[in-house]
N, C-alpha and C positions, 0 to 999 in steps of 0.2 A: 667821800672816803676813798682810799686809794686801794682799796679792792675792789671797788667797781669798774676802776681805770683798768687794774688788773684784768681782770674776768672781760671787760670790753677786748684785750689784746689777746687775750685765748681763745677766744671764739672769732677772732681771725681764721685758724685752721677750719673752722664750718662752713666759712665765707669760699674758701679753696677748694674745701670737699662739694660745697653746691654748686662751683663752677665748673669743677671735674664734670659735676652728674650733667649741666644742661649743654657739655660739648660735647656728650657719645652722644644726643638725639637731636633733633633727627638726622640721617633715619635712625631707627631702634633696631638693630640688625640682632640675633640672638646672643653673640658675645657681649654686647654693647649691652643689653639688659641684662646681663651677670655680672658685669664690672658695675653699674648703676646701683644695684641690688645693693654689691658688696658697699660702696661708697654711702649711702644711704642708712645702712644698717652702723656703720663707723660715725657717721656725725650724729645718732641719738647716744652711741655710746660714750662720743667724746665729751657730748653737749653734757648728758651726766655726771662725766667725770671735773667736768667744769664750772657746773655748778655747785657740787662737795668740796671740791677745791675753795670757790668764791662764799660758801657759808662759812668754812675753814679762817681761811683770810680774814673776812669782816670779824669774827669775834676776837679772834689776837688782833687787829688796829683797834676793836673799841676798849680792851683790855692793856693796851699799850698806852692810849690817849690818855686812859683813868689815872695810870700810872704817874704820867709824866705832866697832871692837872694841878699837881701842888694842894686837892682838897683834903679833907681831915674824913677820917677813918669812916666815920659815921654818915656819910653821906653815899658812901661806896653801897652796892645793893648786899643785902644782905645775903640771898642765895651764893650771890657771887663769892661772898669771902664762905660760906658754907662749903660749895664746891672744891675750893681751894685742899682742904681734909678730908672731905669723901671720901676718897679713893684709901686713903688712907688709915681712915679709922677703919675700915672692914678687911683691910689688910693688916692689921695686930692684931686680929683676934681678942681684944679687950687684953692684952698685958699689959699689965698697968706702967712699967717702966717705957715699953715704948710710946703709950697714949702721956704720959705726963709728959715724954721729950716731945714731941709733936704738939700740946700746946703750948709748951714753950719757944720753941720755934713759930708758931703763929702766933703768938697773944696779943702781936703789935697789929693786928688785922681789927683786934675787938676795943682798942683805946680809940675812944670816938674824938679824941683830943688827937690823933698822932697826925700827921703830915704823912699822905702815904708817898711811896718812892718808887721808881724803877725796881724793878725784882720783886715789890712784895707778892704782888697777882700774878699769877704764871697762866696764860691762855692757854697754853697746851695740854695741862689738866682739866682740860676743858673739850678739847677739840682732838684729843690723842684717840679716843674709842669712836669717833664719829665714821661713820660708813653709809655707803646707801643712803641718799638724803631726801629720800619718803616723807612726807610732812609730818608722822609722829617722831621721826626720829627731829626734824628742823625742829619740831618744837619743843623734844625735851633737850635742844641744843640752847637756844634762846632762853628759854627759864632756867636755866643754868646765871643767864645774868638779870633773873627775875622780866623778862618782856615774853609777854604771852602773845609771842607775833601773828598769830591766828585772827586774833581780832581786829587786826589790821588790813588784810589782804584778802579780793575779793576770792569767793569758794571755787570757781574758774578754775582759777591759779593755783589753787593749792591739787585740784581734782590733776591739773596738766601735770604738775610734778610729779602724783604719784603715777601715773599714766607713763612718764617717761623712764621712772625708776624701774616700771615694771618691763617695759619694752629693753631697758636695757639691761635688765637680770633675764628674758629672757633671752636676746641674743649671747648673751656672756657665758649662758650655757649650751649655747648651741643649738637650741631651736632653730630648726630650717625655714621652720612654718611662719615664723613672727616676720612678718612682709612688714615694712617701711616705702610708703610712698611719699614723693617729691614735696607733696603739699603737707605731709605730717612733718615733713621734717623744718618747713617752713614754719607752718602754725607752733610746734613747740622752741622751735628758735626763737622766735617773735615773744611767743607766751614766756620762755627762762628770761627774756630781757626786760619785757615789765617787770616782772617780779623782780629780780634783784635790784631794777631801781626802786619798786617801792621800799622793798626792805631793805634799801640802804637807806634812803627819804626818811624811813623808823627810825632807824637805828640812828641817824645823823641827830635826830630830835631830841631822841630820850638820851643821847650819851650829852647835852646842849642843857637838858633839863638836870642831869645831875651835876654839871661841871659848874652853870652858869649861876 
C-alpha cells in the first residue's frame, strides 16, 4: 500500500532527530543534555504524529482501491457503507425530510446489484474525527471497515502505541517530568514500524479478499 511508502518517508525526520541526539554526545556537557532532551521529547511526538497520520492514509487507499475495484455493492463491508450516514443520521435529529433525502442520496450503497464507482465511499467520513491514535480509538477506526485489527497484532504492539500516545499527550502538555531516553526512542521507533507493516500486511489481505 502506498501509505506505508508514505509513513516510511516521514519518519525520515526521526532518522535526523536520532542523529541530531548521538552528535551532542559525547561528551554530554549540560547544554548538550538540554538540546538532547528537547530532540528526544520531539521524535516521540513526531513518531505519533505519524503514525495518526499513517492510520489516516491507509484507510482513504483501502477506501479508494474499493472504489476504483469495479465490484457490486454487496460485497462492499457492510459497516463500511453504514459509516458512510452515521455522522449524518444523528445530525437530523430524525426530520423526516432530511433522513428521506439522505437515503436517497445513498440508496445506490444498498443495491447489491450496482457497480460501485469513484465518489460513492468517502474515507474522510471516516478518518475526519480521528485523533490520538491509542489503540481503542485504531480500533473503533478499523471496524469502521468491519476489521477487528486487534486480533491480528501481537499485544506488545498494541501495549507500545498506547505507551507512546501517552508519552506524547504528556509532553504536549507540558510535562517537564515525562523524560525520554535515546533507547525509548529507538524501541518505539522500531515497535511503530512493525506495527504498521503488519497492519498494512492486514489490511493488503482483507482489501484482496474482498476485491478478489
Amino acid at each position: 500500500m502506498n501509505s506505508l511508502n508514505t509513513f516510511y518517508t516521514r519518519l525520515e525526520e526521526i532518522e535526523y532527530l536520532k542523529e541530531m541526539i548521538r552528535n551532542l554526545e559525547p561528551p554530554m556537557i549540560e547544554q548538550n543534555r538540554k538540546k538532547s532532551s528537547v530532540l528526544k521529547r520531539a521524535s516521540i511526538v513526531l513518531l505519533c504524529s505519524h503514525l495518526e497520520g499513517y492510520f489516516e492514509d491507509l484507510i482513504l487507499e483501502f477506501v479508494d482501491k474499493l472504489c476504483k475495484s469495479n465490484i457490486t455493492m454487496d460485497r462492499i463491508p457492510g459497516k463500511l457503507k453504514v459509516a458512510q450516514i452515521k455522522k449524518d443520521l444523528a445530525s437530523h435529529n430524525n426530520k423526516e425530510d432530511l433522513v428521506k433525502k439522505l437515503f436517497i442520496n445513498y440508496s445506490k450503497l444498498w443495491e447489491d446489484t450496482q457497480i460501485i464507482r469513484s465518489g460513492y465511499l468517502d474515507g474522510e467520513r471516516i478518518t475526519r474525527n480521528f485523533a490520538d491514535p491509542g489503540s481503542k480509538k485504531v480500533e473503533d477506526l478499523f471496524e469502521s471497515i468491519d476489521l477487528r485489527i486487534w486480533r491480528y497484532i501481537p499485544s506488545i504492539l498494541k501495549n507500545d502505541l498506547d505507551a507512546i500516545v501517552k508519552r506524547r499527550g504528556d509532553i504536549a502538555h507540558g510535562d517537564l517530568n515525562s523524560t525520554v531516553s535515546f533507547q525509548d526512542v529507538n524501541r518505539y521507533y522500531n515497535s511503530a514500524l512493525i506495527l504498521a507493516r503488519k497492519i498494512n500486511r492486514k489490511v493488503e489481505r482483507y482489501l484482496n479478499e474482498i476485491i478478489s
